[in-house]
VOGUPA-997576 format. One record per atom (N, C-alpha, C): residue in three letters; x, y, z. Coordinates in steps of 0.001 Angstrom, whole numbers, plus 500000, padded with zeros to 6 digits. Layout:
BEGIN
ALAXYZ
...
END
This chain:
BEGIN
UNK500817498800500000
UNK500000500000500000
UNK500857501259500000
UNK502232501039500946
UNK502872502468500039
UNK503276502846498957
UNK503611501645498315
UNK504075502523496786
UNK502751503162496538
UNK501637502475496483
UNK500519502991495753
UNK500113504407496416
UNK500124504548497790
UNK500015505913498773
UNK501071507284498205
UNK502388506638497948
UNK503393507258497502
UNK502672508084495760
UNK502658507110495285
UNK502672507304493976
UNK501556508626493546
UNK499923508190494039
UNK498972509135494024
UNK499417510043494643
UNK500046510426495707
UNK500309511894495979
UNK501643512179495326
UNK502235512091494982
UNK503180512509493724
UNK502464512904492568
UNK501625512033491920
UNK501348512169491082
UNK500293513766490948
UNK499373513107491925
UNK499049514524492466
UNK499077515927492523
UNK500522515889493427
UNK501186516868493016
UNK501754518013491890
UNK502321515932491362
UNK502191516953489493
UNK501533517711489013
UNK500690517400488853
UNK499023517741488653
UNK498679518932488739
UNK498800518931490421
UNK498344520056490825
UNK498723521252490567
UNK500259521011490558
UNK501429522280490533
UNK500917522882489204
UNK500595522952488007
UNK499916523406486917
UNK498935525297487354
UNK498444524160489186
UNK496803524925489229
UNK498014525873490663
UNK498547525535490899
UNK499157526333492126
UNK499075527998492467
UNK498943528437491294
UNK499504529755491283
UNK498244530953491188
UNK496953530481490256
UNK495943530680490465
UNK494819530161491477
UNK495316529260492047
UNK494918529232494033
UNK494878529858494720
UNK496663530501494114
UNK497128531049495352
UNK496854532822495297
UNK496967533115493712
UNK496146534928493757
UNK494936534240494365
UNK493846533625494183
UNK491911533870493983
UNK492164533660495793
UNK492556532781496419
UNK492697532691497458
UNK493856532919498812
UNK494791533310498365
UNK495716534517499352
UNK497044533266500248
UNK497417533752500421
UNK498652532603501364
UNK498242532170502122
UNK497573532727503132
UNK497555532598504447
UNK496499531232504383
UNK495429531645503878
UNK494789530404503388
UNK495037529169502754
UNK495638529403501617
UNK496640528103500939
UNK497585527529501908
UNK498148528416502750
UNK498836527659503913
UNK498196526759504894
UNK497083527178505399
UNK496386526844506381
UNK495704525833505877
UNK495160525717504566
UNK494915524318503632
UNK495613523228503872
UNK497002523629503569
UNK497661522623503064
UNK498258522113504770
UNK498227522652505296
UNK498857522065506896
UNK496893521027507432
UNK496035521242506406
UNK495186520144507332
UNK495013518992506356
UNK495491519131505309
UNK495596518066503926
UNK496444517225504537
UNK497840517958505089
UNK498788516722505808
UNK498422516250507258
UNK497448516719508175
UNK497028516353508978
UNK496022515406508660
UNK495205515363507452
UNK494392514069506947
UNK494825512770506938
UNK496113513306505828
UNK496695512180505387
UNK497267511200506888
UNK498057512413507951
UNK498699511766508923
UNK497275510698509624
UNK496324511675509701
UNK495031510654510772
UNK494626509427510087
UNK495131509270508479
UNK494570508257508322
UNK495225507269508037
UNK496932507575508004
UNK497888506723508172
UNK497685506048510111
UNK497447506685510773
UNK497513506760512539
UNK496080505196512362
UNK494898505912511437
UNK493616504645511357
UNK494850502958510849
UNK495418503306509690
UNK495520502350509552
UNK496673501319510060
UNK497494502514511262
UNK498586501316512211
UNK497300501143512813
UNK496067501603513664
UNK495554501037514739
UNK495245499931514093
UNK494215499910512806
UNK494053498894512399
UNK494679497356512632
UNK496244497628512114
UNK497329496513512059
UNK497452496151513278
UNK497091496799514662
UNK497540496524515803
UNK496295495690516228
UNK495145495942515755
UNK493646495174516193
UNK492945496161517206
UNK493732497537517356
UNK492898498003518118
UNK491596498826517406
UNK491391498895516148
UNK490465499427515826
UNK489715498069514617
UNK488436498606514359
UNK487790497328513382
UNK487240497937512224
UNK488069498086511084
UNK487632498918510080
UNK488239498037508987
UNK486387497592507783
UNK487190496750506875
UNK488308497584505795
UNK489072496734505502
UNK490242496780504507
UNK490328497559503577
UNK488738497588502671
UNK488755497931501504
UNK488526499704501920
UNK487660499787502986
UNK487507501477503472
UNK488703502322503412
UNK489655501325504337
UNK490671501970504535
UNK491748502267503527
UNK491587501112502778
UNK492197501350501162
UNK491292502599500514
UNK490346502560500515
UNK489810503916499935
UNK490259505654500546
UNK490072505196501993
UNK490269505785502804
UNK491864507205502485
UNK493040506016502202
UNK494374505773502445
UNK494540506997500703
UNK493935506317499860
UNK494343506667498431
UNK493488508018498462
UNK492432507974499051
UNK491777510142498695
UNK492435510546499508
UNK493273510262500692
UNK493651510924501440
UNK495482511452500904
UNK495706510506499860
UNK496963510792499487
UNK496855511763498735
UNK495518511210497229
UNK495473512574495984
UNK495238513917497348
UNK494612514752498195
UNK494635515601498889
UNK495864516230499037
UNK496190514959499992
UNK497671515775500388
UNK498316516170499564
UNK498622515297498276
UNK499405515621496985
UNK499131517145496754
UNK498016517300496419
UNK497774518895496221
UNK497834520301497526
UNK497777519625498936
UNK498458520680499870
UNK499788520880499969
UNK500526519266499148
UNK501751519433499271
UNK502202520533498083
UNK502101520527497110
UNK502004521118495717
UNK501805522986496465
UNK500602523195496678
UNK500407524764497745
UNK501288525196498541
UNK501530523936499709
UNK502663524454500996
UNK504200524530500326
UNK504388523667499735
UNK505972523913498676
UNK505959524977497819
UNK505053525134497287
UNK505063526410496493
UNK505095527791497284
UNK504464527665497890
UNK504064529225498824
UNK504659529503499726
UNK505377528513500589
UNK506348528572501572
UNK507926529740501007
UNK508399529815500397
UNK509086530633499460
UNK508752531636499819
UNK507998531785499169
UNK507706533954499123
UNK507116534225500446
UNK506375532880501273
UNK506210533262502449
UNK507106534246503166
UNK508380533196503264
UNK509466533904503892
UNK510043534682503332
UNK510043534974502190
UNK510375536253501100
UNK510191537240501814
UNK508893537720501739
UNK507683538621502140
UNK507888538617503684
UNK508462538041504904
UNK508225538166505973
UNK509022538939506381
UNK510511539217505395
UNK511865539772506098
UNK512194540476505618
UNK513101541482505839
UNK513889542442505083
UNK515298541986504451
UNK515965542809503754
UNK517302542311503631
UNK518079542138504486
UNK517899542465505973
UNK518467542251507085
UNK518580540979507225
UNK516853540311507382
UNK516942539556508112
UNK516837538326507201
UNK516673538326505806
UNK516362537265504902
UNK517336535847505174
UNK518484536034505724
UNK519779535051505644
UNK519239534358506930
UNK518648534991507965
UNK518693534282509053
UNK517400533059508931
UNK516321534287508289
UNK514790533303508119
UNK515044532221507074
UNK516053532420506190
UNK515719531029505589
UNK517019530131506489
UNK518187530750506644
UNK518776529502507722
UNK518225528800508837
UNK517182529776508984
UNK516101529117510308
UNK515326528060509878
UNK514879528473508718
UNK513589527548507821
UNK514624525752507282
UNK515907526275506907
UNK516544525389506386
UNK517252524215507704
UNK517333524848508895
UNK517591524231509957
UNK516549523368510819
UNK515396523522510444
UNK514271522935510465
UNK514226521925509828
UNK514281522572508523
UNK513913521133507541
UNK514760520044507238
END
């Protein structure tokens, strides 16, 4: 199930990145940000369903969670596509020339 998890949100992504940019004028950063941080919180809750699953602590048939697993990837694919894109000028836009070296060494020390 991961290659296939993998693959749809990549693919996804691809996809998406096309539509990224007119998202992001009609609907503003702050929003496209705030999107895309609950697209990966989907994806995470429904990776979290399907260890409980494997463990027996939860009872959810197979095929749900296979359904479940794959919309939850195309999603993320496309918050991922928003938050990668927009993250950039985020921090562009947050700093001056002062401080630009530090915010992205900060951002890059993170990641």
């Amino acid at each position: 199930m991961g290659f296939v998890n993998l693959s749809l949100l990549y693919i996804s992504n691809v996809v998406s990145c096309f539509f990224v940019k007119a998202i992001y004028k009609y609907y503003g950063m702050r929003a496209c940000m705030v999107f895309s941080g609950f697209t990966y919180l989907l994806w995470t809750l429904v990776n979290v369903l399907l260890a409980l699953k494997s463990e027996g602590i939860i009872s959810i048939p197979n095929s749900v969670l296979i359904i479940f697993m794959c919309v939850a990837a195309i999603i993320n694919g496309f918050g991922f596509a928003l938050l990668w894109s927009i993250q950039g000028k985020y921090i562009s836009d947050s700093c001056n020339e002062k401080t630009k070296g530090l915010y992205w060494a900060i951002f890059w020390a993170i990641f």
